[in-house]
PDB file of N, CA, C and O in Angstrom:
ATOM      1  N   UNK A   1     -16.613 -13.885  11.679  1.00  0.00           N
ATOM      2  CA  UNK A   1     -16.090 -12.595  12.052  1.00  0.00           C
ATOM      3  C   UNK A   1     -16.220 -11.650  10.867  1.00  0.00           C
ATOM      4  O   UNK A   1     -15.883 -11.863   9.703  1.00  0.00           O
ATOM      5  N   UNK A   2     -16.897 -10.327  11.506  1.00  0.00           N
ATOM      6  CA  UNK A   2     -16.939  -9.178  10.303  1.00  0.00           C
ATOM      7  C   UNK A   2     -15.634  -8.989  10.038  1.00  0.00           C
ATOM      8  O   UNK A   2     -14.840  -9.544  10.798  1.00  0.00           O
ATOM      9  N   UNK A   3     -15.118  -8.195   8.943  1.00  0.00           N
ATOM     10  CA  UNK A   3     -13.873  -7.220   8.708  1.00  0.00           C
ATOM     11  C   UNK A   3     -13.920  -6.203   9.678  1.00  0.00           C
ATOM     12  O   UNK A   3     -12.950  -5.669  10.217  1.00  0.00           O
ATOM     13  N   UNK A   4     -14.615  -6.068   9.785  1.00  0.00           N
ATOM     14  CA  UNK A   4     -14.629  -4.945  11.111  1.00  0.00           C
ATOM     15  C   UNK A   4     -14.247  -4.865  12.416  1.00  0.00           C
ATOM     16  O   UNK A   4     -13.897  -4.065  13.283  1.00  0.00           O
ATOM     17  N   UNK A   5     -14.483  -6.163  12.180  1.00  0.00           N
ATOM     18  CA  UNK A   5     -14.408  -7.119  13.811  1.00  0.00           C
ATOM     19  C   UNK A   5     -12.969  -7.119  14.006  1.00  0.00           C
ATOM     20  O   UNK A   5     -12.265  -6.854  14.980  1.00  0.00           O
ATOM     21  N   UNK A   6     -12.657  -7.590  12.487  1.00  0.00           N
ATOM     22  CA  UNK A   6     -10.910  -8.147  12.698  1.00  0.00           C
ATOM     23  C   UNK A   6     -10.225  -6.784  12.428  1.00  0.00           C
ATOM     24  O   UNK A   6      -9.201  -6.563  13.075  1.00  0.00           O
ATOM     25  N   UNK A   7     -10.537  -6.103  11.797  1.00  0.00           N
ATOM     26  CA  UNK A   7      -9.619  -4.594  11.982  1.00  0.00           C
ATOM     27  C   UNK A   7      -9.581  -3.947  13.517  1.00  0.00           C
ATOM     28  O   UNK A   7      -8.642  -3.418  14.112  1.00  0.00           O
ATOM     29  N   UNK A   8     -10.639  -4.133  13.839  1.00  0.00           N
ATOM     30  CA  UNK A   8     -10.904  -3.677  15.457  1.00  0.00           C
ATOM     31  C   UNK A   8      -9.914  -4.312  16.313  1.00  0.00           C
ATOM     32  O   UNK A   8      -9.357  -3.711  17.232  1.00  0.00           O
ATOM     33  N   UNK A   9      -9.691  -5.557  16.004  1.00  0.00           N
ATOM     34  CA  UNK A   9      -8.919  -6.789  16.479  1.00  0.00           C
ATOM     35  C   UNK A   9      -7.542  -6.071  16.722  1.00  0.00           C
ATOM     36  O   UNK A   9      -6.960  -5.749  17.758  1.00  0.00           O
ATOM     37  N   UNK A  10      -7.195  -5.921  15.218  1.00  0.00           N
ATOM     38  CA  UNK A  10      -5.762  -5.799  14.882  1.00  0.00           C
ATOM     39  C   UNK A  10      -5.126  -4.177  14.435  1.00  0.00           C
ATOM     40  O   UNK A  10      -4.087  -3.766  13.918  1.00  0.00           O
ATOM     41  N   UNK A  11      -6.385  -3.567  14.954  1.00  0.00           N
ATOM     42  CA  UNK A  11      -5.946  -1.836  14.599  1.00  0.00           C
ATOM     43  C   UNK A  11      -4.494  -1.607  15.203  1.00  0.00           C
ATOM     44  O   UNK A  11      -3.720  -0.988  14.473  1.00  0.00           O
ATOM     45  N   UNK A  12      -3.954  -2.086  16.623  1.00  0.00           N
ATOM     46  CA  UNK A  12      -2.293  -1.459  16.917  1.00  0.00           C
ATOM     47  C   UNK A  12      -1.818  -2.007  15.904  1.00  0.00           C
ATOM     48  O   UNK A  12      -1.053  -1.262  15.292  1.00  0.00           O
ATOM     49  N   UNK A  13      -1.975  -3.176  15.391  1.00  0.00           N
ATOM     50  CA  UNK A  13      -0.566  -3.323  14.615  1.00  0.00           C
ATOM     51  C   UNK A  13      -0.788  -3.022  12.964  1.00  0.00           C
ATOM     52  O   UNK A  13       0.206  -2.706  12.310  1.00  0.00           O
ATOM     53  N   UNK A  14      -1.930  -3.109  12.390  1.00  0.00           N
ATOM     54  CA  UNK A  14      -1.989  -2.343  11.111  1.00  0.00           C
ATOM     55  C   UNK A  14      -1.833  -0.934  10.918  1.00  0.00           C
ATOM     56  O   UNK A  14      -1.747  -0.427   9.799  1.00  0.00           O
ATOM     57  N   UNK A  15      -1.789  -0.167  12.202  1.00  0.00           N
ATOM     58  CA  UNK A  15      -1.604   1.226  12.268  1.00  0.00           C
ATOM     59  C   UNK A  15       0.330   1.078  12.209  1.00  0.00           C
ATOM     60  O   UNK A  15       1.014   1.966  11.699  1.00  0.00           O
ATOM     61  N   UNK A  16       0.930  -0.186  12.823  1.00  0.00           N
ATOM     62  CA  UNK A  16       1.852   0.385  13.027  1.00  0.00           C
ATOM     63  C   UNK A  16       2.752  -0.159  11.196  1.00  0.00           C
ATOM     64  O   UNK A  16       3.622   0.235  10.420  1.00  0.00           O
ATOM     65  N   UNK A  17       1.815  -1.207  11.360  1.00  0.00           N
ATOM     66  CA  UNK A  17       2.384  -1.386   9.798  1.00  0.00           C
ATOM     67  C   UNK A  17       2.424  -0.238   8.813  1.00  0.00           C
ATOM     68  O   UNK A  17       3.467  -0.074   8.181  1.00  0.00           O
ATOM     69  N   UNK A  18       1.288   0.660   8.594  1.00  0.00           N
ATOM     70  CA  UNK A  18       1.242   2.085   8.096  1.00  0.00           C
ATOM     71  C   UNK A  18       2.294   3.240   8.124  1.00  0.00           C
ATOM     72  O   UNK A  18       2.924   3.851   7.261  1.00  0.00           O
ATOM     73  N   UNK A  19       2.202   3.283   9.686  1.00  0.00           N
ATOM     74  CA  UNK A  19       3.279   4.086   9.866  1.00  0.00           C
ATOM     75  C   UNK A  19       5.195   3.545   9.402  1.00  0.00           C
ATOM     76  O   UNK A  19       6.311   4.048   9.530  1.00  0.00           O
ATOM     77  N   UNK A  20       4.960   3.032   9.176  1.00  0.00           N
ATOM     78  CA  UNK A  20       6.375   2.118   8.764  1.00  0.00           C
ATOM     79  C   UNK A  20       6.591   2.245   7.508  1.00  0.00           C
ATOM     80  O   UNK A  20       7.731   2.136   7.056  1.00  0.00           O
ATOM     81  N   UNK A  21       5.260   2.559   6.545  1.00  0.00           N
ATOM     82  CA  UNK A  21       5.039   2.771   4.885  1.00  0.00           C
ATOM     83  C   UNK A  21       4.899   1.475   4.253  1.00  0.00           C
ATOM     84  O   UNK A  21       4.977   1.327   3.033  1.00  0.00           O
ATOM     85  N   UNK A  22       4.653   0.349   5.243  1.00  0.00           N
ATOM     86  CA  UNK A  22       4.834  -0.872   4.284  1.00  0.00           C
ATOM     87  C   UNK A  22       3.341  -0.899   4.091  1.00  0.00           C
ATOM     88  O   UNK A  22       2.443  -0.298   4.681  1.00  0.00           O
ATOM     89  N   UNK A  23       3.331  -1.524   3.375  1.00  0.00           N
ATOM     90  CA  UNK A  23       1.829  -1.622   1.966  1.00  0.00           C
ATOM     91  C   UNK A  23       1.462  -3.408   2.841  1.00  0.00           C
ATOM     92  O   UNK A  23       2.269  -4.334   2.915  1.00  0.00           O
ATOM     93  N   UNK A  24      -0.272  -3.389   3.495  1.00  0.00           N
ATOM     94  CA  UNK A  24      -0.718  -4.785   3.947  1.00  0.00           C
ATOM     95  C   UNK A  24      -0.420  -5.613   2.823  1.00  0.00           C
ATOM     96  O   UNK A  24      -0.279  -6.814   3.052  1.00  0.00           O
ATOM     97  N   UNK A  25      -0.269  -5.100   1.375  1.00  0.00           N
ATOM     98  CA  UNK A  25      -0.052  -6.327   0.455  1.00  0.00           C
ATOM     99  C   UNK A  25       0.881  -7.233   0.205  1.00  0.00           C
ATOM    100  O   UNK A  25       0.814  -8.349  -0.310  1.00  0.00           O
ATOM    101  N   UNK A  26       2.186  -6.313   0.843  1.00  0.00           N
ATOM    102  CA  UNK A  26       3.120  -7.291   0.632  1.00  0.00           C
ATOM    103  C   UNK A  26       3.473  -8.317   0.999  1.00  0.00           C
ATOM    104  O   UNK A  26       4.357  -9.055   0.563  1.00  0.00           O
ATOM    105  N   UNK A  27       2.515  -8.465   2.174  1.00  0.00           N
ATOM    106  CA  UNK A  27       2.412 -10.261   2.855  1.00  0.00           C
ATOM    107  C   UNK A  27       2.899 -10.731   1.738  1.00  0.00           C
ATOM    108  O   UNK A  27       3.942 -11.336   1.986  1.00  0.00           O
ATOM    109  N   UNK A  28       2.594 -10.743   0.423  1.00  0.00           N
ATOM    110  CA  UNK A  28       2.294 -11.714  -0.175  1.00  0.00           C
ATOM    111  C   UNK A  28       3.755 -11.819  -0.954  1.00  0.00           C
ATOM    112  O   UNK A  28       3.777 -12.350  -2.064  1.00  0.00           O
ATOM    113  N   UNK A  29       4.827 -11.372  -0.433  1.00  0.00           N
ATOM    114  CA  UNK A  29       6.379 -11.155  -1.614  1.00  0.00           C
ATOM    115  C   UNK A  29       7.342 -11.612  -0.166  1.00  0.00           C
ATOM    116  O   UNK A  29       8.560 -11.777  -0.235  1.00  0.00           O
ATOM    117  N   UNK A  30       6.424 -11.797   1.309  1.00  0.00           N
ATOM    118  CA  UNK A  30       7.704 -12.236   2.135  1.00  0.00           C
ATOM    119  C   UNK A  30       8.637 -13.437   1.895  1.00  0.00           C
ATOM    120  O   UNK A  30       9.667 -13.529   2.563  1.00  0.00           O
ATOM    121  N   UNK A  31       8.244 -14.579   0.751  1.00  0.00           N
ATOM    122  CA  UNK A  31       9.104 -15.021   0.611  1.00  0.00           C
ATOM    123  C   UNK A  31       9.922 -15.220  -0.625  1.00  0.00           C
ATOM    124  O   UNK A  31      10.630 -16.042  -1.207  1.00  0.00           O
ATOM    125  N   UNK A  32       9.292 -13.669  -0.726  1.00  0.00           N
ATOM    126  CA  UNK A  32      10.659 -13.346  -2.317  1.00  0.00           C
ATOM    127  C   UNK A  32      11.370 -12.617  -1.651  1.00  0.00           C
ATOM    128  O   UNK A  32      12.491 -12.793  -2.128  1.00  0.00           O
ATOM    129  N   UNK A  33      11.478 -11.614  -0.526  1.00  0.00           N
ATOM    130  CA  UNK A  33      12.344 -11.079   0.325  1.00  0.00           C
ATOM    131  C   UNK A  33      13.110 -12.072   0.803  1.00  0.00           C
ATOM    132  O   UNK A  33      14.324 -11.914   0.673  1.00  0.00           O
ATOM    133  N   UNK A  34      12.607 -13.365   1.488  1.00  0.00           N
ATOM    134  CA  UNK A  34      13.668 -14.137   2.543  1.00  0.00           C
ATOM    135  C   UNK A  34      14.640 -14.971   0.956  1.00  0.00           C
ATOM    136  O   UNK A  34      15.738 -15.489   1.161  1.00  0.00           O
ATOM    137  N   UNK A  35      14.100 -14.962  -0.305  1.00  0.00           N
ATOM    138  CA  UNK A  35      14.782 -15.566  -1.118  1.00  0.00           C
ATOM    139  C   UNK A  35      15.844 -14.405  -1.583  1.00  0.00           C
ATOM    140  O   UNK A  35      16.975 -14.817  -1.840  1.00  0.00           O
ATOM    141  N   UNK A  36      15.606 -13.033  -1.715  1.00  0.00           N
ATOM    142  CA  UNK A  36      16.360 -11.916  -1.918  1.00  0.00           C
ATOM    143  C   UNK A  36      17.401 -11.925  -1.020  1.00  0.00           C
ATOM    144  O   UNK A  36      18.612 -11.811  -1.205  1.00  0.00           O
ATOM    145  N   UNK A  37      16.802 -12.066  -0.099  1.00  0.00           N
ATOM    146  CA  UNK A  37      18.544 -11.875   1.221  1.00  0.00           C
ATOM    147  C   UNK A  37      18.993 -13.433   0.776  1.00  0.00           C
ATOM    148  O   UNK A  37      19.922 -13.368  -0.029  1.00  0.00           O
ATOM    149  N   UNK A  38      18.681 -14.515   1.010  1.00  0.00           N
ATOM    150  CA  UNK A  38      19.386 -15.433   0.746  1.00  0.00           C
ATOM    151  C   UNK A  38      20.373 -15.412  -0.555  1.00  0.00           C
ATOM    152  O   UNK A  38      21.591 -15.557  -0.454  1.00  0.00           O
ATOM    153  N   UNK A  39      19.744 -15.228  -1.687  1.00  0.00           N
ATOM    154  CA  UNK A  39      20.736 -14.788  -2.464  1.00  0.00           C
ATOM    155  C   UNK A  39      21.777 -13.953  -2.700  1.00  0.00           C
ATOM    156  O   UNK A  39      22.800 -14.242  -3.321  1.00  0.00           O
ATOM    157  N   UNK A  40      21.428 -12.605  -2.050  1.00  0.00           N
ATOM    158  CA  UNK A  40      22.394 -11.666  -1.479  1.00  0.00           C
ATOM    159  C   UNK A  40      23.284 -12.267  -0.442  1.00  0.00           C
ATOM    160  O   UNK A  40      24.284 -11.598  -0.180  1.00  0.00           O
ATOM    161  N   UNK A  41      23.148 -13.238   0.114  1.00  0.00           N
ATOM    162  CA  UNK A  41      24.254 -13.371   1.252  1.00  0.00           C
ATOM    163  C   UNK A  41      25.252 -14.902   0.420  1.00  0.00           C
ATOM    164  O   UNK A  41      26.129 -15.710   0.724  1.00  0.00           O
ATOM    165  N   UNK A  42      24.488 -14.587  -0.590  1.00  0.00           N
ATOM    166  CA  UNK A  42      25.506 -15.725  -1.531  1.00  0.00           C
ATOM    167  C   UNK A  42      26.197 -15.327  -2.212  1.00  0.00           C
ATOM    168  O   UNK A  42      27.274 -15.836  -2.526  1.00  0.00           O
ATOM    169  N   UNK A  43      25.771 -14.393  -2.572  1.00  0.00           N
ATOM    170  CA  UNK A  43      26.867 -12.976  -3.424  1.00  0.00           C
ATOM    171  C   UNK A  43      26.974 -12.601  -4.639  1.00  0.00           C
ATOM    172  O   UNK A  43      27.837 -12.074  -5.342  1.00  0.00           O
ATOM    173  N   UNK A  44      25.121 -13.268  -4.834  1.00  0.00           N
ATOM    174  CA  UNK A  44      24.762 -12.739  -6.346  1.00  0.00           C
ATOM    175  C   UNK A  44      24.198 -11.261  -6.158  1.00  0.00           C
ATOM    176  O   UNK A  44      23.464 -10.783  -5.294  1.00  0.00           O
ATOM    177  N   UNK A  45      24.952 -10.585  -7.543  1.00  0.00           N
ATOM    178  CA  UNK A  45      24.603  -9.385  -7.628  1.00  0.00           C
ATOM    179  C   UNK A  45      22.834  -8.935  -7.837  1.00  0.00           C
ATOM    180  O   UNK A  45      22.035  -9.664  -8.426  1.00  0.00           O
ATOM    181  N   UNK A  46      22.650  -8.243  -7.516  1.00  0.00           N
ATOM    182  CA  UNK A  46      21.124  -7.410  -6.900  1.00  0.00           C
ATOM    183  C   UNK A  46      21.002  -7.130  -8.611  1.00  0.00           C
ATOM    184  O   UNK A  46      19.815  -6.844  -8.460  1.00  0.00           O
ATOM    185  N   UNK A  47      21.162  -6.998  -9.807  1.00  0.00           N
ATOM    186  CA  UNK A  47      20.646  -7.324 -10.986  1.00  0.00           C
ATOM    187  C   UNK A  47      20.536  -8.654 -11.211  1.00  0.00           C
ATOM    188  O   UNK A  47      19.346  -8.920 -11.378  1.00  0.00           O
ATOM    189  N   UNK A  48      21.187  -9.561 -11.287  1.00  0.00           N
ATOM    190  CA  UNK A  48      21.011 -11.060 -11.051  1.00  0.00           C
ATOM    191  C   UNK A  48      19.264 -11.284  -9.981  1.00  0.00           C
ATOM    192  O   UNK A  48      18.103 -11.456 -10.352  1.00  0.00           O
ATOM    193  N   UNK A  49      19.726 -11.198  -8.987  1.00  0.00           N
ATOM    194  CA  UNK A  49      18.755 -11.187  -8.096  1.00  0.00           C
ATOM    195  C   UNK A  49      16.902 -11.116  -8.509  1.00  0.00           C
ATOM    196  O   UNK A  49      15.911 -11.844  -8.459  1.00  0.00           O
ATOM    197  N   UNK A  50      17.404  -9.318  -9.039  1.00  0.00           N
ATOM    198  CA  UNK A  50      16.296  -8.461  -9.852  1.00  0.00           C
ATOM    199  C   UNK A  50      15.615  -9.435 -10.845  1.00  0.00           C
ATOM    200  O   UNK A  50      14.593 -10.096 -10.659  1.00  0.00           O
ATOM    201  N   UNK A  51      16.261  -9.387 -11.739  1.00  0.00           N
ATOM    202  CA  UNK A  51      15.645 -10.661 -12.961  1.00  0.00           C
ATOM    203  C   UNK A  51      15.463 -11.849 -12.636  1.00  0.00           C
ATOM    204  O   UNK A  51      14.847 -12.296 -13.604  1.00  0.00           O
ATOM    205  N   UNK A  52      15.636 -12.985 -11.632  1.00  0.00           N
ATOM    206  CA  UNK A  52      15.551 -13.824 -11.534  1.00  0.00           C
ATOM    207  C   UNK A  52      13.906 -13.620 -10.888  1.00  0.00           C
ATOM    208  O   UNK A  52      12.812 -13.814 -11.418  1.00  0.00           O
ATOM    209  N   UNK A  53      14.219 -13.230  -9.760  1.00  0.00           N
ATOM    210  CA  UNK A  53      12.986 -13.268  -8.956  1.00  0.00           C
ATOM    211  C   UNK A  53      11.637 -12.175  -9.484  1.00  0.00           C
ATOM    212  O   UNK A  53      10.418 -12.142  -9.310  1.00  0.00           O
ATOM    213  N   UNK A  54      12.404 -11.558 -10.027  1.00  0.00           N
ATOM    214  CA  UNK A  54      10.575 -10.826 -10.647  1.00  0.00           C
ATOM    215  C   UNK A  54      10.367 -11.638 -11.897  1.00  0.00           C
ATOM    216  O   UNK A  54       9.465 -11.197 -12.607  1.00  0.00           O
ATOM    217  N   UNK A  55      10.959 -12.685 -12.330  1.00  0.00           N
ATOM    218  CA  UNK A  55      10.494 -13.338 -13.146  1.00  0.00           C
ATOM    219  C   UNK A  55       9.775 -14.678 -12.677  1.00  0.00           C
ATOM    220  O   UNK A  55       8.887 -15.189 -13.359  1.00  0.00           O
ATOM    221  N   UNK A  56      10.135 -15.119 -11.686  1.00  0.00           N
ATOM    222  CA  UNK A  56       9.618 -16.469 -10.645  1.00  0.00           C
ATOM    223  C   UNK A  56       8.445 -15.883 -10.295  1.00  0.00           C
ATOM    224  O   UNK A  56       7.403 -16.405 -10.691  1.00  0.00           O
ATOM    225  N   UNK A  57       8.399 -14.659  -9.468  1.00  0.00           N
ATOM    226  CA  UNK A  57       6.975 -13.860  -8.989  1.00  0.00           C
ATOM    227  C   UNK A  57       6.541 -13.104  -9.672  1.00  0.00           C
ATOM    228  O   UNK A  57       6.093 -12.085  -9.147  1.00  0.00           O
ATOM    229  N   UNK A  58       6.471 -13.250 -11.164  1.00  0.00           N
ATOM    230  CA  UNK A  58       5.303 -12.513 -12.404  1.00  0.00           C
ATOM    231  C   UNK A  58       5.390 -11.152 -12.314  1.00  0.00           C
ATOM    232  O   UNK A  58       4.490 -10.595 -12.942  1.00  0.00           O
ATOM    233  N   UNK A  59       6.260 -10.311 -11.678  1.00  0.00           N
ATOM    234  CA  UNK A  59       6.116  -8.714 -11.453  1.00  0.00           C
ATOM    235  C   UNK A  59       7.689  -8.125 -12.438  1.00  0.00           C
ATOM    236  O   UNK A  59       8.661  -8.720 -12.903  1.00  0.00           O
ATOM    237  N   UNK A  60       7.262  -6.728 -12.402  1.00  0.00           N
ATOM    238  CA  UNK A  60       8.335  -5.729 -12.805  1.00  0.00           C
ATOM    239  C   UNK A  60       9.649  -6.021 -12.000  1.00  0.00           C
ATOM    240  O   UNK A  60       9.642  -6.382 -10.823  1.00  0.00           O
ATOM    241  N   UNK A  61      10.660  -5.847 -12.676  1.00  0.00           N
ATOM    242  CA  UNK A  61      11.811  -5.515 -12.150  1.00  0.00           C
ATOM    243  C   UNK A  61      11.788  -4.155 -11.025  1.00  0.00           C
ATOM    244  O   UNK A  61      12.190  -4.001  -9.872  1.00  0.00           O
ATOM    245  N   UNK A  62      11.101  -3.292 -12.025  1.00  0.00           N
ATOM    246  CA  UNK A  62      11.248  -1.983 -10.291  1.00  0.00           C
ATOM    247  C   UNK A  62      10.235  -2.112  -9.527  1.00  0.00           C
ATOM    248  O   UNK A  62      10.254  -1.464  -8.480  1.00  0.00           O
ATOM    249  N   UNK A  63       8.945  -3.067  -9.852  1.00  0.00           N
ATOM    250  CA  UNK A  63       8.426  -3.674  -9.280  1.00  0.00           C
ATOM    251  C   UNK A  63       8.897  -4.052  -7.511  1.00  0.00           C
ATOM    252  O   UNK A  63       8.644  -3.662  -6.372  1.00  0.00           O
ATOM    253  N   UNK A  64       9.990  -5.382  -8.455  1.00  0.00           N
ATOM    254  CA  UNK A  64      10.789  -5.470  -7.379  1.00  0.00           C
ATOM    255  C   UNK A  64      11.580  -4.845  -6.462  1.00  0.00           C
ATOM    256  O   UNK A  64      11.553  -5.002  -5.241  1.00  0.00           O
ATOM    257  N   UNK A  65      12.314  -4.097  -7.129  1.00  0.00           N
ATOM    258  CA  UNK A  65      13.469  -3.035  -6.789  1.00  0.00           C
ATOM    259  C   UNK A  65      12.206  -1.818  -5.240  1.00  0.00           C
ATOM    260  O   UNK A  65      12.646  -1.379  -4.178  1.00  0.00           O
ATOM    261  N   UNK A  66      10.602  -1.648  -5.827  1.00  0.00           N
ATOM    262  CA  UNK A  66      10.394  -0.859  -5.017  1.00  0.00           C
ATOM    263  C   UNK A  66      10.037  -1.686  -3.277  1.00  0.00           C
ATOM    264  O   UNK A  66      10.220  -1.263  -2.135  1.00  0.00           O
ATOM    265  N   UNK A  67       9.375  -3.222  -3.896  1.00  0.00           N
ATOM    266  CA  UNK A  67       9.136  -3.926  -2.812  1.00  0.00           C
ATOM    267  C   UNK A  67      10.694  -3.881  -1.774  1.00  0.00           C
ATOM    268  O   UNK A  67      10.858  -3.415  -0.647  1.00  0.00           O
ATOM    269  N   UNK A  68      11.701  -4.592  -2.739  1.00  0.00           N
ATOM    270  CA  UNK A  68      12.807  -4.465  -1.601  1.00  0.00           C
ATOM    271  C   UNK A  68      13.501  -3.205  -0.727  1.00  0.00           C
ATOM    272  O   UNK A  68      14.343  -3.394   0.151  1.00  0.00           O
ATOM    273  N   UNK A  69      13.132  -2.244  -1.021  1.00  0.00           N
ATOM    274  CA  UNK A  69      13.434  -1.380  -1.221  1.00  0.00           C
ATOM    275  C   UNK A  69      12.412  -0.765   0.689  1.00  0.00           C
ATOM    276  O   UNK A  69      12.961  -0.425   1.738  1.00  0.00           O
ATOM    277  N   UNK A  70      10.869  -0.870   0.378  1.00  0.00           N
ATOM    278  CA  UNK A  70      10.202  -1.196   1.470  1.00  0.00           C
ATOM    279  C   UNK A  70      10.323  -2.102   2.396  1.00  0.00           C
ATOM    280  O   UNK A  70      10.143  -1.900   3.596  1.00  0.00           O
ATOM    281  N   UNK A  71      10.679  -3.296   1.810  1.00  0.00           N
ATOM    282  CA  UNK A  71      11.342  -4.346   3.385  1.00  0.00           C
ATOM    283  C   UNK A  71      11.839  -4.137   4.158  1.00  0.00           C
ATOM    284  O   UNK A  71      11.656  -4.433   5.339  1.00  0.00           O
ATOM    285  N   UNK A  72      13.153  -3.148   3.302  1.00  0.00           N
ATOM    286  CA  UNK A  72      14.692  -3.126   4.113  1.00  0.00           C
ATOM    287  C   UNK A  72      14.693  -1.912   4.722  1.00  0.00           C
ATOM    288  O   UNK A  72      15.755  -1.390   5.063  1.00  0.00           O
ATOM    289  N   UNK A  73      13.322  -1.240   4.955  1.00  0.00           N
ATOM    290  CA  UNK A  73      13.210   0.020   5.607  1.00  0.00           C
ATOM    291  C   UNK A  73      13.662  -0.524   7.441  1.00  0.00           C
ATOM    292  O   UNK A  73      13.259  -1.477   8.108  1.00  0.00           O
ATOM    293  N   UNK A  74      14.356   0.260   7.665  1.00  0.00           N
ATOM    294  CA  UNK A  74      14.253   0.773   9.405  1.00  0.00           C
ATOM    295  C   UNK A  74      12.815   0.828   9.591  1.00  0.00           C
ATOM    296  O   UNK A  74      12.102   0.963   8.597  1.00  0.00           O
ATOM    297  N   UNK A  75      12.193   0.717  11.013  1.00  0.00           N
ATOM    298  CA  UNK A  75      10.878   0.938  11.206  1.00  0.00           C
ATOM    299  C   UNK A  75      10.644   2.210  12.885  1.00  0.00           C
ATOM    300  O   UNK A  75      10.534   1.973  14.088  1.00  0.00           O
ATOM    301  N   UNK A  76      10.649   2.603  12.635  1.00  0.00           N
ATOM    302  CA  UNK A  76      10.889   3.673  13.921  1.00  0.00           C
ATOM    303  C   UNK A  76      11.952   4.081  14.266  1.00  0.00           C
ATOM    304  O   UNK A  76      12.035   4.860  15.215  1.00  0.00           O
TER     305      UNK A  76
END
């Protein structure tokens, strides 16, 4: 399959991913998000959080702060 093929494929829902503002890259942090809420619902503070996990996943702190920040968007 071309890229073309598969964008053609999947144009409703990468359009709707767009419109939502989330970035196709962040596939790749969904399970520093499901580890972010898990920790949040444990009742470590979101600086705790911050440093732990952008240090596990090699990125910036606002790094992080902007990814979560895009997750926890409403979408329509």
């Amino acid at each position: 399959m071309k890229v073309f093929e598969a964008l053609t494929f999947a144009r409703p829902l990468v359009e709707t991913i767009f419109q939502a503002g989330a970035n196709p890259k962040d596939v790749q942090y969904l399970e520093m998000y499901s580890e972010y809420l898990r920790l949040e619902q444990e009742g470590h503070k979101k600086v705790y959080i911050a440093a732990v996990l952008s240090e596990e996943y090699e990125i910036t702190e606002r790094t992080f702060y902007d990814i979560v920040k895009r997750m926890g968007r409403d979408v329509g």
